[in-house]
C-alpha positions as CSV (number, residue, x, y, z in Angstrom):
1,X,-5.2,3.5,-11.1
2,X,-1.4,2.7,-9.9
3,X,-0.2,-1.1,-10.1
4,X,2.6,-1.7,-7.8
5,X,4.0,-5.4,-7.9
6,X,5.3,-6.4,-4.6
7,X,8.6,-8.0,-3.6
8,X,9.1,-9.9,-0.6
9,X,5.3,-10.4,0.4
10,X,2.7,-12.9,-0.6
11,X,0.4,-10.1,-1.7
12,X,2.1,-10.2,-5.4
13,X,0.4,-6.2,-6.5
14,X,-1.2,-3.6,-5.1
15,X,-4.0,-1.6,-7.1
16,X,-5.2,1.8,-5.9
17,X,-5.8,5.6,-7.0
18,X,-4.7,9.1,-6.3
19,X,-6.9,11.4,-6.0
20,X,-6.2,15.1,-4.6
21,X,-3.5,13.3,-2.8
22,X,-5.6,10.9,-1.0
23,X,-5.8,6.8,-1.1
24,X,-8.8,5.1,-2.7
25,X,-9.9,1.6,-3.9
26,X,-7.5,-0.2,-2.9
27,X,-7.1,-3.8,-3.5
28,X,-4.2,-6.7,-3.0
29,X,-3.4,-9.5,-5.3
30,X,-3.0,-12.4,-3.2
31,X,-1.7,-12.7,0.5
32,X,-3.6,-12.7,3.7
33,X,-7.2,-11.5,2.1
34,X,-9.0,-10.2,6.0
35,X,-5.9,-8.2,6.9
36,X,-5.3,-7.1,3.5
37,X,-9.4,-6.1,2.8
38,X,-9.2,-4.6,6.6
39,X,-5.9,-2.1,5.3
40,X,-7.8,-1.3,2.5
41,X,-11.0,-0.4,4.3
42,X,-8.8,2.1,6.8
43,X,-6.4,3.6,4.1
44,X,-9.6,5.1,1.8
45,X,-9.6,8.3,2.0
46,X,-6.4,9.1,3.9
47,X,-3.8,11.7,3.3
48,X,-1.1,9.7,1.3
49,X,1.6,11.0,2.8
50,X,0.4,10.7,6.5
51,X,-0.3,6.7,5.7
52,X,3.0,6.3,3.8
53,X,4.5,7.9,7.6
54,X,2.3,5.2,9.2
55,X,3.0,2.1,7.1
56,X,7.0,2.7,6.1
57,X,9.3,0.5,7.8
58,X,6.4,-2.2,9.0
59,X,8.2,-5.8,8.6
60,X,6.9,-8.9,9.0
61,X,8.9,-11.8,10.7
62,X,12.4,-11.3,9.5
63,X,10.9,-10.8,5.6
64,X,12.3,-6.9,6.5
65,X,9.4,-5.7,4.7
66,X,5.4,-6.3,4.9
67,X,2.4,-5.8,3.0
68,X,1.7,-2.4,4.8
69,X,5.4,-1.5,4.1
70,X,5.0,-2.6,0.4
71,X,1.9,0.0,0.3
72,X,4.2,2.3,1.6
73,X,6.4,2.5,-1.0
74,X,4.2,1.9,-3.9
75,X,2.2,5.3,-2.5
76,X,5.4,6.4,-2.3
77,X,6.3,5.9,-5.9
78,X,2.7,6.9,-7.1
79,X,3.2,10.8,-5.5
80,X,6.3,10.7,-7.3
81,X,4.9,9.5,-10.8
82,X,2.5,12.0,-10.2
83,X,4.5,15.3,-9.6
């Protein structure tokens, strides 16, 4: 299980694992809990890579980062930890 602690986001951490190079279990701590349970829901399963192409770079109001962009990079750092 990866714990990525957010910054700039009211979701404070995002938990999830890596398996075979796919997303699964992912869960939020804090921050808008339908949207958040929704991304969830459609990330399981997915390629890592193809949802970190997806989600990189998604903002919210001028914040210059989101919740899906904050996923992003925690993925990001998660294929890198595991290399």
């Amino acid at each position: 299980m990866y714990e990525y602690i957010t910054e700039g986001t009211c979701a404070r951490a995002i938990r999830f694992d890596l398996r075979e190079g796919k997303i699964h279990d992912v869960s939020f701590n804090s921050g808008c809990p339908g949207n958040l349970q929704a991304l969830g829901i459609l990330a399981e399963g997915m390629e890592a890579g193809e949802l970190v192409k997806k989600l990189k770079g998604v903002t919210c109001g001028a914040r210059g980062t989101s919740c899906a962009d904050q996923f992003a990079r925690a993925i990001t750092a998660a294929m890198k930890k595991g290399e």
